[in-house]
C-alpha positions as CSV (number, residue, x, y, z in Angstrom):
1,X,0.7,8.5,-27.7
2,X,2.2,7.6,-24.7
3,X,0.8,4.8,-22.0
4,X,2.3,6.0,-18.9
5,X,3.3,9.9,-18.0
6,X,6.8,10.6,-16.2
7,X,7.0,12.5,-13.4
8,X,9.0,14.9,-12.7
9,X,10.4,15.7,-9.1
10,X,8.0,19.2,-9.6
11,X,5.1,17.2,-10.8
12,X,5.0,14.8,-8.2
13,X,5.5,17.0,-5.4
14,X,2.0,19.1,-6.7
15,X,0.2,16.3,-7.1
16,X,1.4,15.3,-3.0
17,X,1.0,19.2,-2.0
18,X,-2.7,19.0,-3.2
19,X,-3.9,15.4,-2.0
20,X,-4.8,14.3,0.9
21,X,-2.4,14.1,4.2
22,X,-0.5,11.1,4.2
23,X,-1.5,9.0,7.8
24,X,1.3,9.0,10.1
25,X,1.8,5.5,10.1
26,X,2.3,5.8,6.0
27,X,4.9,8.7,7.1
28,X,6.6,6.4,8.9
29,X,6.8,3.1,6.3
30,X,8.1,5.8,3.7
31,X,10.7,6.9,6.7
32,X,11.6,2.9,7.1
33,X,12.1,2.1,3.6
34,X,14.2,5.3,2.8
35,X,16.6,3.2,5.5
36,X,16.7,-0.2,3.2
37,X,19.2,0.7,0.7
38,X,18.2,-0.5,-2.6
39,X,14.8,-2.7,-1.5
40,X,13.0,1.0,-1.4
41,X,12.1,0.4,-4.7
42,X,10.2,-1.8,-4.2
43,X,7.7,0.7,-2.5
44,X,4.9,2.3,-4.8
45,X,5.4,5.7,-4.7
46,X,3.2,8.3,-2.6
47,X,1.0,9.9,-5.4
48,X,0.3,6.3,-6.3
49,X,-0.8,5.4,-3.1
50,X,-3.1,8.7,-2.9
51,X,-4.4,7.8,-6.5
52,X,-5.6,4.3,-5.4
53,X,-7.5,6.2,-2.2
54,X,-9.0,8.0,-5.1
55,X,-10.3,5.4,-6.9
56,X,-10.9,2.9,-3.9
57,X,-13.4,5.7,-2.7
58,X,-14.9,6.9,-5.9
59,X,-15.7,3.3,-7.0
60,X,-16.6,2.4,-3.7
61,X,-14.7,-0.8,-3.8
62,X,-15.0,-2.7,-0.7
63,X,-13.0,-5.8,-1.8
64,X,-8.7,-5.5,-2.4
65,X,-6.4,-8.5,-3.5
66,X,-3.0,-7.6,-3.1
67,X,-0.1,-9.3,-4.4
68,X,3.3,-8.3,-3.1
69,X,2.9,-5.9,-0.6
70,X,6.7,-4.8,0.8
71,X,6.5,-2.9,4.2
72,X,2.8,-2.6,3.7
73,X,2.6,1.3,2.3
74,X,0.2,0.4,-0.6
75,X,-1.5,-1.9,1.5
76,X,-2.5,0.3,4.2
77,X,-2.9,3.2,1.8
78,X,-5.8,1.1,0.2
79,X,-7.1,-0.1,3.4
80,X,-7.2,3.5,4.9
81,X,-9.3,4.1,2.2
82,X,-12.2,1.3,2.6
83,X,-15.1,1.2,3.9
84,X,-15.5,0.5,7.9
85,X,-17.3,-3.1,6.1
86,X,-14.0,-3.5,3.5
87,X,-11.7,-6.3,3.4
88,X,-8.0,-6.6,2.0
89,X,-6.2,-9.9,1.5
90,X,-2.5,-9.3,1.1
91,X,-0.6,-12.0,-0.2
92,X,3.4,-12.2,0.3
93,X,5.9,-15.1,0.6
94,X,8.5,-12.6,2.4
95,X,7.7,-13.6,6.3
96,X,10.3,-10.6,7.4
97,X,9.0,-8.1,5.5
98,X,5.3,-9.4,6.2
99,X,5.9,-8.9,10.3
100,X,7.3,-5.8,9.6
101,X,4.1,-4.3,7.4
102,X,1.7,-6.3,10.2
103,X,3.7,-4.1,13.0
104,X,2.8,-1.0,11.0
105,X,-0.7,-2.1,10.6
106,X,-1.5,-2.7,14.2
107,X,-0.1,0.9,14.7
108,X,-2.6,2.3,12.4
109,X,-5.7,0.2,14.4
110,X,-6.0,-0.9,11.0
111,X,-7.8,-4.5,11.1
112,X,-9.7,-4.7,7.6
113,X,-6.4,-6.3,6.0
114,X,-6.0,-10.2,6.0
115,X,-1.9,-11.1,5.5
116,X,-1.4,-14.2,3.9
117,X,2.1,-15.4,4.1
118,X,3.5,-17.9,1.3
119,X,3.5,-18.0,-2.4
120,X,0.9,-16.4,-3.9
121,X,0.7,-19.1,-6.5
122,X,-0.3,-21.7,-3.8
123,X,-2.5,-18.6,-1.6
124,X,-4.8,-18.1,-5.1
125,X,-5.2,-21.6,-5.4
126,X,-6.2,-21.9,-1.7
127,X,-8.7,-18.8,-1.9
């Protein structure tokens, strides 16, 4: 048996039709990245961003570590999905990356997410 299931293009698009809306500011990260070239990969991909909403709600989760956060797509997805009382700590050592996620953050009004900015190694010690 299989760990992991492959999506196909059909597959993921149902699973995106019949979720949630994706926030505007999340529209426009996605948008963004598409323009990077090769670092898009390095963005999670929608459906996984609407399946952590799921479980971030359903488990009522009202603490997030996050390490590596890109542009800040899975960050804010999670964040849009706490509590008003919630707190994210994003940690990322990639300062130009980090501004831009923080831009996209402040245009969401989002302010439970806490960047830290330097290698995680050293922020996990420090926390």
């Amino acid at each position: 048996m299989t760990k992991h299931i492959d999506l196909n293009h059909s597959l993921e698009k149902y699973i995106i039709d019949h979720s949630s809306k994706l926030h505007p500011v999340l529209k426009e990260i996605v948008n963004y990245n598409e323009s990077l070239g090769n670092q898009k990969k390095l963005q999670i991909s929608i459906s996984q961003g609407q399946f952590l909403q799921t479980i971030i709600k359903t488990s009522n989760i009202k603490k997030i570590l996050e390490i590596g956060s890109f542009t800040g797509f899975s960050t804010l997805s999670m964040a849009l999905a706490l509590p008003d009382d919630g707190l994210l700590i994003s940690l990322d050592k990639n300062s130009e990356f980090s501004k831009k996620a923080k831009s996209f953050y402040d245009k969401a009004n989002e302010n439970k997410i806490t960047q830290i900015i330097k290698p995680a190694l050293e922020s996990l010690k420090e926390l």
